[in-house]
N, C-alpha and C positions, 0 to 999 in steps of 0.2 A: 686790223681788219675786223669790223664786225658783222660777222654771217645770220641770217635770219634764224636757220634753225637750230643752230649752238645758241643763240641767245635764248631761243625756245624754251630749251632743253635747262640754263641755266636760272631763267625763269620761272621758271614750276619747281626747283629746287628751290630755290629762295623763299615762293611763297608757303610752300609747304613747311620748309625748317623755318619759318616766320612761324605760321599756325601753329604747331607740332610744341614749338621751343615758346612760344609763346615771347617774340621776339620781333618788338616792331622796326628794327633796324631790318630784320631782314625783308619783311613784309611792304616796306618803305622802299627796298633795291628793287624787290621786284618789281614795283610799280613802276621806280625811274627807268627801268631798263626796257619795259614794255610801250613805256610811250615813248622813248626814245628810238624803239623800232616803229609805229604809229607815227612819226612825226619825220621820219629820213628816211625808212624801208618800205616804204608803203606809197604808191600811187595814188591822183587825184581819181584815178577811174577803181581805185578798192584794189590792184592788184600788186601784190608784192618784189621788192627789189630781193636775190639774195646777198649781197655783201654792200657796207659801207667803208670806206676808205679813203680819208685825206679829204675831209666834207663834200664825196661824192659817190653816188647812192650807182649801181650799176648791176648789170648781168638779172636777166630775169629768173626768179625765182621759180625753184624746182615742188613739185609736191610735198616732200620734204620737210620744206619750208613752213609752208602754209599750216599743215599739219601738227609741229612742233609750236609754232608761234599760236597756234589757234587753243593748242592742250594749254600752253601758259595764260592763255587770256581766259579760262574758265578756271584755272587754278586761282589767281587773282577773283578774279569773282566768288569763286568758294572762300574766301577767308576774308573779302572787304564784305560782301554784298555792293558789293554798287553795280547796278543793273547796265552801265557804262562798259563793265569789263563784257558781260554776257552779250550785249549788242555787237560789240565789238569781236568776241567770236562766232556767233552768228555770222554777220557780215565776213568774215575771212574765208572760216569752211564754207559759206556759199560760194566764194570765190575760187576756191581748190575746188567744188564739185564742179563749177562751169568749166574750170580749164582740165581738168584733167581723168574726169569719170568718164570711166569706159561704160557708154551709153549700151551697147551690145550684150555684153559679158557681165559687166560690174566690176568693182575695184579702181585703184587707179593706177594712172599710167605715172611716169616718175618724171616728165616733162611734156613738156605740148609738142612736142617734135619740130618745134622752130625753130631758126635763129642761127648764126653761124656756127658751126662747132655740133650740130646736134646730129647726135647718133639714132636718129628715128624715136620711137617709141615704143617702150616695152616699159614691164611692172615688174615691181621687187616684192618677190612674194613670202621673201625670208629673212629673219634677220638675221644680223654681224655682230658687228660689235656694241652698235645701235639698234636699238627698235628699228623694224624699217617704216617707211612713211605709211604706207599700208598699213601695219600694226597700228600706230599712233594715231591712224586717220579711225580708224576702227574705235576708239578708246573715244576720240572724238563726238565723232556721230553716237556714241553710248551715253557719254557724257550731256549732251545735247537734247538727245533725246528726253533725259532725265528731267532735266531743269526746263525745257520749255514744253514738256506733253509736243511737241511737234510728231504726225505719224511718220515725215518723210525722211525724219534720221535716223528711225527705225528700220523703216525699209531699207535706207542703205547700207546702214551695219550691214543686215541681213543679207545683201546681194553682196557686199562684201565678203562677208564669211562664205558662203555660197560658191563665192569664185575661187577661192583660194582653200576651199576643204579638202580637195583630193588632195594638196601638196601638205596640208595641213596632218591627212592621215599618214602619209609616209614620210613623210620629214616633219615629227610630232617636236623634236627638238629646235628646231630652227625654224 
């Protein structure tokens, strides 16, 4: 089974221990793995599948997702320059910010609250074992901001951090 944002995750390691190690074997995985989610995990409408499985792409992808696979496609970009990776995280996080930013509040939510099986909608404002999407989306939109001067992934870190600072000040660890 290949999950969108465990590839994310394993993604941005590769290209990084590529950069780092100075190691085009790994810089090469990470690319095959990024457009092998691009090419099976990914909708004609831009939005994301999370799991492939037995050549079928299934279960709509959670923020999570988006978020992990968006931090690998600017990690790619940081160590190719090919402005193809950058586009392409662009186009993602615009797509986690339409489905799932809490337009009210700020932050995002950790699914659309659709679909069968869905437990409503709420936000993970802490991390586990993982980053949480939150976190990572945060890193994102910093990331973003950086490389394309845009002011609106500025402002959203910022409503971001914003929303989650009072749990930030008392659970400074997590």
């Amino acid at each position: 089974k290949v999950v969108t944002a465990w590839n994310g995750m394993m993604i941005s390691t590769l290209a990084i221990a590529g950069d780092v190690l100075d190691n085009k074997q790994y810089r090469d995985a990470a690319v095959t793995a990024a457009e092998f989610i691009w090419k099976h995990n990914r909708k004609r409408t831009g939005e994301l599948w999370r799991t492939y499985l037995h050549g079928n792409s299934s279960i709509d992808a959670t923020q999570e997702d988006y978020a992990y696979y968006g931090e690998a496609l600017l990690h790619i970009y940081d160590v190719t320059g090919d402005r193809l990776w950058l586009q392409r995280a662009i186009d993602t996080t615009d797509v986690m910010v339409k489905l799932f930013w809490d337009e009210d509040s700020g932050g995002f939510y950790i699914s659309t609250g659709d679909g069968p099986g869905s437990l409503g909608r709420f936000k993970e404002s802490s991390d586990n074992a993982i980053p949480s999407g939150n976190s990572i989306a945060l890193r994102v939109l910093q990331m973003l901001s950086i490389r394309t001067s845009e002011q609106k992934y500025s402002e959203l870190a910022n409503a971001l951090i914003k929303e989650f600072s009072a749990s930030i000040d008392k659970h400074p660890v997590s």
